[in-house]
Residue, then its C-alpha position, 0 to 999 in steps of 0.5 A: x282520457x285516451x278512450x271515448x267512453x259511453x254508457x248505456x243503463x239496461x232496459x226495464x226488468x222486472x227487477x224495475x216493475x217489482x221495485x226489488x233490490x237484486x245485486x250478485x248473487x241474483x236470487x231470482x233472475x229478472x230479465x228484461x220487459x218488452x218494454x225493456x228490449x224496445x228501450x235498447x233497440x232505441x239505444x242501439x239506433x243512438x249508438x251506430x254513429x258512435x262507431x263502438x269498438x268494445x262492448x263491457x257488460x255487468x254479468x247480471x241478467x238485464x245487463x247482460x240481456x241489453x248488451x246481447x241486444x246491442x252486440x248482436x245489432x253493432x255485430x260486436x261481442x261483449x265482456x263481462x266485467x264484475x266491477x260493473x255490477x249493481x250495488x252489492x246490498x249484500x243481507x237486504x239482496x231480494x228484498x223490496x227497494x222501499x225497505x232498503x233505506x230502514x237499513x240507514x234509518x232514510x226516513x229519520x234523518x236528511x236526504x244528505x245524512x242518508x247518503x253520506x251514511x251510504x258511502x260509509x256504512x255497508x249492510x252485513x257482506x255488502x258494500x259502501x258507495x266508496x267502496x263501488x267507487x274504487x271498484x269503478x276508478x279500478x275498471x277505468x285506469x285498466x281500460x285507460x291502460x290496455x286500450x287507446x283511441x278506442x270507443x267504449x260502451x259500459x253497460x250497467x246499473x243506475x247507481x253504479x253509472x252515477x258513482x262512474x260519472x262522479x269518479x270520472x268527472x271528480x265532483x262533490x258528493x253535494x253535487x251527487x245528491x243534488x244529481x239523484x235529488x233532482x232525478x237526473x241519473x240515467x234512465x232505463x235504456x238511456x245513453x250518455x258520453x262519459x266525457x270530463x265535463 
């Protein structure tokens, strides 16, 4: 890669303490805890001596609120990305997380079957993992292609992040279930460098 790139989950929202699914188009807007904001002022003290010369941001509200907290303390601006965006589950948006999974029948079948279902099977006007993959791959090589040597901060969503790591460190998708089997995908507030390893 000809950028180093860092990525920094948003602070915990009432989305996170509600446990509602909330993609675009946000029906309810939820912005961050105080709770939220104590996790990125955090982030942001990890982040000074990475030297971050860009800032891109999903455009909704907790994303949007965590990059304006780490702007303002890097004294850089933020741009807004669509491809960045939480998982689009499109007919399920606002509905409780724990209903989500009926769509693909979670609770009948393996762990594995469910998440393979997830990167082939989109709600009605929602979208599949693959699909959030491409969207992701297509944010990175316009990044690759407009920047060098640059240091980039992608502020986002939990799964997005994920689906980003897999893309960029091309792992299998066993790998990918074992990551959220074992609970290892970014948290709240965390930082990670994006590296190829």
């Amino acid at each position: 890669m000809r950028n180093q790139y860092y990525i920094v989950r948003h602070g915990y929202s009432l989305r996170n303490e509600k446990k509602i699914a909330d993609c675009w188009p946000e029906k309810i807007r939820y912005p961050l805890t105080e709770k939220g904001k104590r996790q990125i002022k955090k982030a942001v003290v990890k982040l000074k001596s990475k030297k971050i010369d860009l800032i891109f941001y999903s455009d909704i509200l907790r994303t949007k609120q965590s990059a304006e907290i780490i702007g303002r303390q890097l004294g850089l601006r933020i741009k807004a990305d669509k491809r960045l965006r939480e998982v689009n589950v499109g007919i399920l948006n606002g509905r409780p997380i724990n209903e989500i999974g009926k769509f693909w029948n979670k609770k009948q079948i393996s762990l594995k079957e469910y998440y393979s279902k997830r990167f082939r099977t989109a709600p009605p006007k929602g979208e599949t993992y693959k699909d959030i993959e491409k969207r992701l791959a297509a944010f990175m090589k316009a990044m690759e292609k407009k920047y060098k040597n640059k240091n980039l901060l992608i502020v986002s969503h939990q799964r997005p992040l994920t689906l980003l790591e897999k893309v960029v460190r091309n792992y299998s998708f066993k790998k990918f279930v074992e990551i959220v089997f074992k609970k290892e995908e970014i948290k709240t507030g965390e930082v990670r460098k994006l590296s190829l390893k």
